[in-house]
Structures are given as C-alpha cells and as structure tokens.
C-alpha positions as CSV (number, residue, x, y, z in Angstrom):
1,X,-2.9,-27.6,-8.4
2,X,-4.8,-29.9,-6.2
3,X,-8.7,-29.6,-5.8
4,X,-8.4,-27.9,-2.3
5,X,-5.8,-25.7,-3.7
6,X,-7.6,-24.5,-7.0
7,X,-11.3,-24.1,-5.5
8,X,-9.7,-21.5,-3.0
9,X,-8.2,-20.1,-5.8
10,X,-11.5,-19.9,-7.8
11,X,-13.1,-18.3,-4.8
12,X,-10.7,-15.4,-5.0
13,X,-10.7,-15.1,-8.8
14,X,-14.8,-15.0,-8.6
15,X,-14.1,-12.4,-6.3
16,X,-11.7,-10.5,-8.2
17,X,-13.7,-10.7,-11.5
18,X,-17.3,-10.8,-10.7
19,X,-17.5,-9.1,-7.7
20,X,-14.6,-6.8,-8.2
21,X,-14.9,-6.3,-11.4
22,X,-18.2,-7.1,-12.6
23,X,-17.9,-9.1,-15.1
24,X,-20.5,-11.6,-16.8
25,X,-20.1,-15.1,-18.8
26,X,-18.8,-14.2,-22.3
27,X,-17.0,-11.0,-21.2
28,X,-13.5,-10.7,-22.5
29,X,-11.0,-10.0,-20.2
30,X,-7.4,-8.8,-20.0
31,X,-4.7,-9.8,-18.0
32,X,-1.4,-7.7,-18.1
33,X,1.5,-9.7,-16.5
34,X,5.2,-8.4,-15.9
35,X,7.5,-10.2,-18.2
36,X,10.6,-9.3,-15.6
37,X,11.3,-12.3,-13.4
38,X,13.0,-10.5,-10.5
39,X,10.9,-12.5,-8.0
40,X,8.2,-9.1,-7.4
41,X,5.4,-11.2,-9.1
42,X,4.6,-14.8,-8.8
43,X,5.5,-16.0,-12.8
44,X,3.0,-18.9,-12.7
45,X,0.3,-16.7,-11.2
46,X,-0.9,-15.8,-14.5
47,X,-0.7,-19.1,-16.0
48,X,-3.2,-20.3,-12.9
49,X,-5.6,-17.1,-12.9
50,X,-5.9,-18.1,-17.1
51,X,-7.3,-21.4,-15.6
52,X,-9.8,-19.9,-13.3
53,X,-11.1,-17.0,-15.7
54,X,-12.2,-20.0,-18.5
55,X,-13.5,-21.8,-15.7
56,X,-15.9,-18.6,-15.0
57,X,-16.5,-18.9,-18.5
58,X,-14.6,-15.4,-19.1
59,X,-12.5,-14.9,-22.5
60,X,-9.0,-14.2,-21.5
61,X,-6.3,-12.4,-23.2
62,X,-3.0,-11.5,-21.9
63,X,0.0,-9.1,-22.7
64,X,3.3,-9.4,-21.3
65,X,4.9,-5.8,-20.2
66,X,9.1,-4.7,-18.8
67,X,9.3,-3.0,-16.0
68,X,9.4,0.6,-17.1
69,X,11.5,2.2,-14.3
70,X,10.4,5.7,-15.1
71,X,6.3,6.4,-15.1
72,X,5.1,5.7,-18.3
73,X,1.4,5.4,-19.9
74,X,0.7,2.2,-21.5
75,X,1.2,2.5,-25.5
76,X,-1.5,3.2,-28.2
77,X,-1.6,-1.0,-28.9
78,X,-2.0,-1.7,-24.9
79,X,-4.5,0.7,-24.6
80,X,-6.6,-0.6,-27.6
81,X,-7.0,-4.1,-25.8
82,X,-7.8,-2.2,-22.5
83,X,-10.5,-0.4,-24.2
84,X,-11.8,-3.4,-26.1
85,X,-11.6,-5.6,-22.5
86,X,-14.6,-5.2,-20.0
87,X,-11.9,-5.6,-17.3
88,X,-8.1,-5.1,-17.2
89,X,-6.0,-6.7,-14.6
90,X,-2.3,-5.6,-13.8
91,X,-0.2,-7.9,-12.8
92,X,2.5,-6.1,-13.1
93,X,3.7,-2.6,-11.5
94,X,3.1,-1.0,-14.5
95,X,-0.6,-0.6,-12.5
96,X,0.9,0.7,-9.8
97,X,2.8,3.5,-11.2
98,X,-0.2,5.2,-12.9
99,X,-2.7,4.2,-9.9
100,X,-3.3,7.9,-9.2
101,X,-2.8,9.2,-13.3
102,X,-6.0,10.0,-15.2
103,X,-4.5,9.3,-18.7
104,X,-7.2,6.7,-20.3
105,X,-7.9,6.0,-16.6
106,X,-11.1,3.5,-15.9
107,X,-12.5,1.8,-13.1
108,X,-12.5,-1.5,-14.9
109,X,-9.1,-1.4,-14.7
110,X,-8.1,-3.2,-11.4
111,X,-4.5,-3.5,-9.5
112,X,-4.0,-6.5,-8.2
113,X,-2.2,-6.2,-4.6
114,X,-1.5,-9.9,-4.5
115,X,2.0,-10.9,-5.6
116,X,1.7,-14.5,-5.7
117,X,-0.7,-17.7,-5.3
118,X,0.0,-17.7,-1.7
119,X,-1.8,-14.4,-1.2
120,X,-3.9,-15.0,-4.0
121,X,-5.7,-18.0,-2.0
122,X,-5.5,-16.6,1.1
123,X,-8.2,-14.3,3.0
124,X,-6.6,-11.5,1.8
125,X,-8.2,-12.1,-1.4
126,X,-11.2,-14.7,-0.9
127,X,-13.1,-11.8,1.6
128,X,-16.0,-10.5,-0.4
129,X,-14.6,-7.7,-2.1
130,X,-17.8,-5.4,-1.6
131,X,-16.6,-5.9,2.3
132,X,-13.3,-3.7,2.4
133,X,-15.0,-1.8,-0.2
134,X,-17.7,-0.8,2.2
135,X,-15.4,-0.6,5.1
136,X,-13.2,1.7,3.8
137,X,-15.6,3.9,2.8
138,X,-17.3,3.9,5.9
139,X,-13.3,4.6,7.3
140,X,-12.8,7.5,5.1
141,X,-16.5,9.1,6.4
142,X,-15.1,8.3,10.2
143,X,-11.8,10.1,9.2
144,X,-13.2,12.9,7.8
145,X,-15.5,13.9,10.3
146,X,-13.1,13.7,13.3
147,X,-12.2,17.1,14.7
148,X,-9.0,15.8,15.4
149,X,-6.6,13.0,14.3
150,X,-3.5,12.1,16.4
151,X,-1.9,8.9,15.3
152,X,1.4,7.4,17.5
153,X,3.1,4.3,17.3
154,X,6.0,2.3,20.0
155,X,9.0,3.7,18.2
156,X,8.1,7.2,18.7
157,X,5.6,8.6,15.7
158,X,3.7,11.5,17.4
159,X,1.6,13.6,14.8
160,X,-2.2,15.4,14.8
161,X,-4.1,17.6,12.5
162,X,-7.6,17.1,10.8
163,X,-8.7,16.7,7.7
164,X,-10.1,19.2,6.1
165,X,-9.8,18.7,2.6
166,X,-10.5,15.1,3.0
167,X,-12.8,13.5,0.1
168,X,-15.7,11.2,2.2
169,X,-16.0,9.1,-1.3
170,X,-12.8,7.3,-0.8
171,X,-12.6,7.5,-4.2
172,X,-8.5,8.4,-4.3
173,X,-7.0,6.3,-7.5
174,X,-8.1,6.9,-10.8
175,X,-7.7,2.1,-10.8
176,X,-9.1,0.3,-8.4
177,X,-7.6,-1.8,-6.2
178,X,-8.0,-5.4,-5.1
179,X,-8.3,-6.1,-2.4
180,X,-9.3,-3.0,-1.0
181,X,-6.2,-2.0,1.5
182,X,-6.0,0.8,2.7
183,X,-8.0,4.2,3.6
184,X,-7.5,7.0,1.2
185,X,-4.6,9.2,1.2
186,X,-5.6,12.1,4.1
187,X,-3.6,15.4,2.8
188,X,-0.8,16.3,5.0
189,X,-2.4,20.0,4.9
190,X,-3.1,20.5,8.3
191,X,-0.8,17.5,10.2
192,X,2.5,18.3,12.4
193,X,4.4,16.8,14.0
194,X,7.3,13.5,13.6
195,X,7.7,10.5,12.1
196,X,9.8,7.6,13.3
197,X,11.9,5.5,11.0
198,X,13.6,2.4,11.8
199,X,16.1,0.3,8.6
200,X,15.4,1.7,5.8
201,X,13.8,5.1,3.4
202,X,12.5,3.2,0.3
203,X,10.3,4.5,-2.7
204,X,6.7,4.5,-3.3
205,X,6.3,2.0,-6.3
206,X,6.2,5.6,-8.6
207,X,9.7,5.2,-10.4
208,X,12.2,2.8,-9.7
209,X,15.6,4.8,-9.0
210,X,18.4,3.3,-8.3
211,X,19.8,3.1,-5.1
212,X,16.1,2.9,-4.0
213,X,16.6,2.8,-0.7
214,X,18.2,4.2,2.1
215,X,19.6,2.1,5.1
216,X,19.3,3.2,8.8
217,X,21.0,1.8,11.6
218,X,19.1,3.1,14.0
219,X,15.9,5.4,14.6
220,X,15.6,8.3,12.5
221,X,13.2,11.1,13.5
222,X,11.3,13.0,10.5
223,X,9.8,16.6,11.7
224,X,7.0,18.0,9.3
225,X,4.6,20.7,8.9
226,X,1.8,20.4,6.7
227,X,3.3,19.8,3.4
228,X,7.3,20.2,4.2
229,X,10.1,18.1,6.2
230,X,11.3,20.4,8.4
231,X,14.0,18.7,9.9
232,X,15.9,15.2,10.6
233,X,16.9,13.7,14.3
234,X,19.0,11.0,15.0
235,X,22.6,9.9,14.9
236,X,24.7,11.6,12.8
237,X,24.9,9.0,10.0
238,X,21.3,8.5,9.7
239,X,20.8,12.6,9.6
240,X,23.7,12.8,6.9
241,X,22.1,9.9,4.9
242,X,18.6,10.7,4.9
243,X,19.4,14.2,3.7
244,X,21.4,12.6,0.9
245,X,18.7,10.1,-0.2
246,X,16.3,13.2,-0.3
247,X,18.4,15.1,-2.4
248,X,19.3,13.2,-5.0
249,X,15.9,11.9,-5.8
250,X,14.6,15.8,-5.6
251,X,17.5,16.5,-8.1
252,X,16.9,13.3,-10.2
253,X,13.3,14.2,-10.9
254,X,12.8,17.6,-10.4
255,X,10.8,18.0,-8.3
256,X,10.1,19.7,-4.5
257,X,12.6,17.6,-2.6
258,X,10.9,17.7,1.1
259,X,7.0,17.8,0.4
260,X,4.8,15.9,2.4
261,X,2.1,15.0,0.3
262,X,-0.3,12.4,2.3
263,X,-0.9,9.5,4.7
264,X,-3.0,6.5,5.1
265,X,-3.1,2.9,6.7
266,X,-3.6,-0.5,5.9
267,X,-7.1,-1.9,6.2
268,X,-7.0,-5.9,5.7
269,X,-6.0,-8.1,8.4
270,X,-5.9,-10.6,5.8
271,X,-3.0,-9.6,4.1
272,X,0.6,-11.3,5.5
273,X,3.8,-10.9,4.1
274,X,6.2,-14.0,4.8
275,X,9.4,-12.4,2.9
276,X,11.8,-10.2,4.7
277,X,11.2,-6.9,4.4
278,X,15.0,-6.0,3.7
279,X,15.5,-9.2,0.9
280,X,13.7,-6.9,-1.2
281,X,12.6,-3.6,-0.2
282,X,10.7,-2.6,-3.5
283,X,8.4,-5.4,-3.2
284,X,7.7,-5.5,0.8
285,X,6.4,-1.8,-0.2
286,X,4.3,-2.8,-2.8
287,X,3.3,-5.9,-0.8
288,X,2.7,-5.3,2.5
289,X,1.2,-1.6,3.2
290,X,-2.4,-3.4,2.9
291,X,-2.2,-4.7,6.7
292,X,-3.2,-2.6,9.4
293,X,0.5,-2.7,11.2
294,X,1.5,-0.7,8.6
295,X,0.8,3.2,7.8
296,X,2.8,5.2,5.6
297,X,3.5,8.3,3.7
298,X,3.6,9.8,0.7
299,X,7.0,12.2,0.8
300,X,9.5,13.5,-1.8
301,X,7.3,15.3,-4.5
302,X,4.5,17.0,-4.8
303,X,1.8,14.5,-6.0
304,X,0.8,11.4,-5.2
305,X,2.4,9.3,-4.2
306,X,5.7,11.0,-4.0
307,X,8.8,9.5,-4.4
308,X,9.8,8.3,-1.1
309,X,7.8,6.4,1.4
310,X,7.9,6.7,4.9
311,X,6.5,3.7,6.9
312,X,5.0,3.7,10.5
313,X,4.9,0.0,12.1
314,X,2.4,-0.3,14.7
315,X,0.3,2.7,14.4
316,X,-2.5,3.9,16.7
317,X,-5.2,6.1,15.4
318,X,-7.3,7.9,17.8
319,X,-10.3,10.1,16.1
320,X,-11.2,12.4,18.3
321,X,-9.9,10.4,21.1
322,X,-11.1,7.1,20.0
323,X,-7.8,4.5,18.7
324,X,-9.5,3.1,15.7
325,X,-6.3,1.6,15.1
326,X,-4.6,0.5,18.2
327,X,-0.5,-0.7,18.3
328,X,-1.2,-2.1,14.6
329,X,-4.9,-3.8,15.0
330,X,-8.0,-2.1,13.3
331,X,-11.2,-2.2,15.3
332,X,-14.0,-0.9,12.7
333,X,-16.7,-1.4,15.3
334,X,-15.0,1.3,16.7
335,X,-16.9,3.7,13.7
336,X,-20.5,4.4,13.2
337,X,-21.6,1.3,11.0
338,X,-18.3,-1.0,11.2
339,X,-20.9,-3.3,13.6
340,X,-23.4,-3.5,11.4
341,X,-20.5,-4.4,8.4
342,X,-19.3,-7.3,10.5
343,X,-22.3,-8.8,11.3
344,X,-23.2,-8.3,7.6
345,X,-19.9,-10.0,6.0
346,X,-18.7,-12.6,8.6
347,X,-15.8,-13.6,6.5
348,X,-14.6,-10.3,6.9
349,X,-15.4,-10.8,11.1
350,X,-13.6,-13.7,11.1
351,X,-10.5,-12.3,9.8
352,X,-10.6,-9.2,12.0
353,X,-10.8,-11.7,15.0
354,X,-7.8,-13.7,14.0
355,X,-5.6,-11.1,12.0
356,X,-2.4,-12.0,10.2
357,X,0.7,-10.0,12.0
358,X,3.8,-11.0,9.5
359,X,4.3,-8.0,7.5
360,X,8.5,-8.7,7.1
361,X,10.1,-7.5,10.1
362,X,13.2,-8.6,12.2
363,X,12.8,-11.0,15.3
364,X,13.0,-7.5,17.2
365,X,9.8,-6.4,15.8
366,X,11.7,-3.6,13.6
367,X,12.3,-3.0,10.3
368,X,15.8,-3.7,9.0
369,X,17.8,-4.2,5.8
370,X,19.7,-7.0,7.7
371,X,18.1,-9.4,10.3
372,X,20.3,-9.6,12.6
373,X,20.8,-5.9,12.5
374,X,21.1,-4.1,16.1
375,X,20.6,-0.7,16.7
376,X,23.6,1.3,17.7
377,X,23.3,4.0,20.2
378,X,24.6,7.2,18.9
379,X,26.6,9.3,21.8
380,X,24.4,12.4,20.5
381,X,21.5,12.4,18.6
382,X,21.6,15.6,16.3
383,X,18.7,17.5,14.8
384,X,19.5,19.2,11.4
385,X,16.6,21.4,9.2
386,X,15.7,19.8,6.1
C-alpha cells in the first residue's frame, strides 16, 4: 500500500475505531472476518485494517467465521473474545444477520458497511463518523414529527402515512453501524399505498435461501396496507413469479408470508457501488442501501428485517410537503438543524455537494439481473391479491 493509499486508510480506521468506537491506546480489539471467499468481502481487507489498528497503537485479535446461511448467534468461545474486546468489528455478514437481535447485543459491537478497501478509503468511510451519526438523528426527529410522509419515485412508487410509533432516538439495531447509512426503520403501521419493482426481489441479508432472488422482466407493482401486501400488478409472469418467491420463503421459514414490516432510506452520499447490481444480488443489498438513491423495505416476515427486500431507486421524500429527499439526492438543510450540521462538519458538506450516484444499475438507469436487459411490454397488465 503506497503512502497516499494507507494514510486514507488510517483516516477511516481512526474513524472507525476512535471515533466510532471509542477506543483508547492499549485497548484490545477484535476483528471478526468471513472466512468464505465468494467475493462479498474484500479478503485482504482485514489483513490492511490489522496494519492500521497497531498503527493506532490498538491490540488486535481476529477470528475467522463461515457464512452461516440460517440466523445464528455467535457461539459461547466467540462471545468470550467479544466480551473480553473493548470493540468488535464484523467483517463478515454474520453482523448483519443479528443487527436487530438482542442476544449478548452491545454497542461496542460495530457492522462494518464497507466491503472492500475501495470503500474503506473513500468518503464513505473517512467522514467523521459523529457526522451521519448526528444527521440521522436529527432525520429520524424530522421524520417523526411530520404529519404526513408521502414518498414517490420515476418508476411509479406512490405511498403516504405517518409515523406514529416512530422512535425519535434513532436508536433501531441492537450493533451499530459504520458508517451511519440510513434513517431508522419507520413501521409500515400506518403507510398505503404501492411499490414499484424493476429486475429483481432479493433478500434482506437475514438468511441466505436459496434461489434468493427473484428476476423481473419488467415493472412489478406491490400494493400494501399497513403491515400486509395486498396485491401484485404487472405482466403476468412477474405477478405469477413474485407470488411464487413469496410463498416459498413464507413456507421455508414459517413465518407471515406478506407482512410489511418497515421502510427507510439511504443517508450517505459517500457511499458508491461500482459492481453490478445483478453480478451479485446478495452483496449490492448489503452494499449499496447506504446511498440516498436507494430506499427499501423490509417485507416477508414479521420482524426486522424480513426476509425479502423491496428496493425503491430514486425516491423523493416530502415531509409534510417538503422533498427531503428529491429523485435520489438528500438535502438535510432541508430539516431543522441539517444547516447548522453542515456548516459544523464540512467534510460531510462537501460530500453532499458532490454526491456519488453509482449504486449498480443498468445503462437505463434500472435495476436488472442482466445489463442489457429490456423491458418487455406486457399486452395486459394484471392485478392479482396477495
């Protein structure tokens, strides 16, 4: 790694572990890295972030894990070094499946949204973490005072409710995330309306199921009420194969097929995803949901996060009128104190001036399983109750 190369990296490790995490010179810390080499994580990422945790003068340890494709809490000798670390970091999506479980849950624990040393040295990572942190926060209070929430996007998404039962803490995971990417999860409780779907239904990064995703060849319509899919619109095949996809991971797992659970967006402009989203549609999920092009939802299941995501491209946000998000960009001086945050952190300003916009789509602008994927256009586009 060449100087230029590993101070950047520094900068974001110092962010992950001092200002993140907290820790001090002599602390010992623990990295957990996935010991599948499938191409979700970066391999030499935690050989490099070893490097940069001595170079803070931090005491690492690290412990290789599989990818458990069923949710699973870590084992009584894993659990021993996360309780003797001051810190635990996951690389691995062993972090991400038991994000929102309370099972030996701590907020030292961290979930590292960066898959590889690209994103690692980018803004994404390098913005002050106690920026995003206070951004979302001040998000989540904008969100839940609104009266009303109506959030559309160019393919046809067209929903509104409030939010009600909406926690102004942001405190949603029981791990904390870094970077801090997106608002908490707003309960679907009082929201109706659709949701439009363009190549592909994939999971949520809860368990891996195989197939895990469901390919679309063209717009697919999802009608909800509150907390349940009401129907499907589209072309026949779509309708026949969401239904399908639905069904057998309600069957698989158990558990109340068509439940909306909840909703939120990404918050860091930072973030950009160069893969394609349909190379590898378990990792664009877990990779690139942090931007603001991208909201989605948590479906398929009656917790969070569900089983099956459903993934908005684009969104606009309006809070009682106001588009907070607008066709995929976040304006926080758009809230009361998102002004006073940017003049405050200008690294975070900066980013929010020039925001990254790849987040893995086609040369349309869609999401596809295939690149060169066109749309077909059905004769008749059917509706069919979920």
């Amino acid at each position: 790694m060449v100087k230029d190369q590993q101070d950047a990296f520094d900068a974001s490790a110092r962010n992950l572990f001092v200002n993140c995490a907290g820790c001090h010179p002599g602390d010992r810390v623990l990295i957990i890295f996935e010991t599948e080499n499938d191409g979700y994580y970066d391999n030499l990422l935690v050989h490099d972030l070893v490097q940069a945790v001595q170079r803070l003068d931090l005491l690492p340890m690290t412990y290789g894990v599989p990818l458990s494709r069923t949710v699973s809490d870590p084992d009584a000798m894993l659990s021993a070094m996360m309780e003797a670390a001051a810190c635990t970091v996951f690389l691995a999506r062993l972090g991400d499946q038991i994000r929102f479980r309370s099972e030996n849950a701590s907020q030292q624990q961290i979930v590292s949204y960066a898959l590889d040393r690209e994103m690692f040295v980018s803004d994404f990572c390098r913005v002050d973490y106690a920026a995003f942190d206070k951004l979302n926060r001040a998000l989540n209070t904008a969100m839940s005072n609104a009266s009303e929430i109506r959030v559309t996007c160019p393919l046809g998404t067209d929903f509104i409710g409030s939010t009600p039962q909406f926690a102004k803490t942001g405190g949603d995971t029981t791990r904390k995330r870094f970077p801090v990417s997106v608002s908490a999860p707003i309960p679907a409780t009082s929201f109706r309306g659709k949701i439009a779907q363009s190549g592909f239904l994939t999971g949520t990064g809860s368990h891996y199921y195989t197939p895990y995703h469901c390919a679309l060849e063209d717009t697919l319509v999802v009608h909800f009420d509150g907390h349940h899919i009401t129907a499907f619109e589209g072309s026949s095949k779509d309708v026949s194969a969401a239904k399908r996809h639905y069904e057998f991971v309600g069957d698989t797992y158990g558990i109340d097929t068509y439940f909306v659970h909840s909703w939120h967006a990404g918050i860091h402009p930072g973030l950009r995803y160069d893969g394609f989203a349909g190379d590898n549609t378990e990792r664009w999920g877990g990779g690139a949901f942090g931007n603001p092009r991208v909201l989605h939802f948590h479906t398929c299941g009656a917790y969070p996060p569900g089983e099956i995501s459903l993934n908005v491209v684009d969104p606009t946000i309006r809070l009682d009128g106001v588009a907070v998000w607008e066709n995929g960009r976040l304006y926080p001086d758009r809230i009361a104190g998102g002004a006073a945050l940017m003049q405050a952190f200008p690294d975070m300003a900066e980013v929010f001036a020039n925001p990254c916009d790849g987040i893995g789509l086609a040369k349309d602008g869609r999401l596809r399983l295939h690149p060169a994927q066109a749309p077909s256009t059905p004769s008749v586009a059917i509706r069919e109750t979920a």
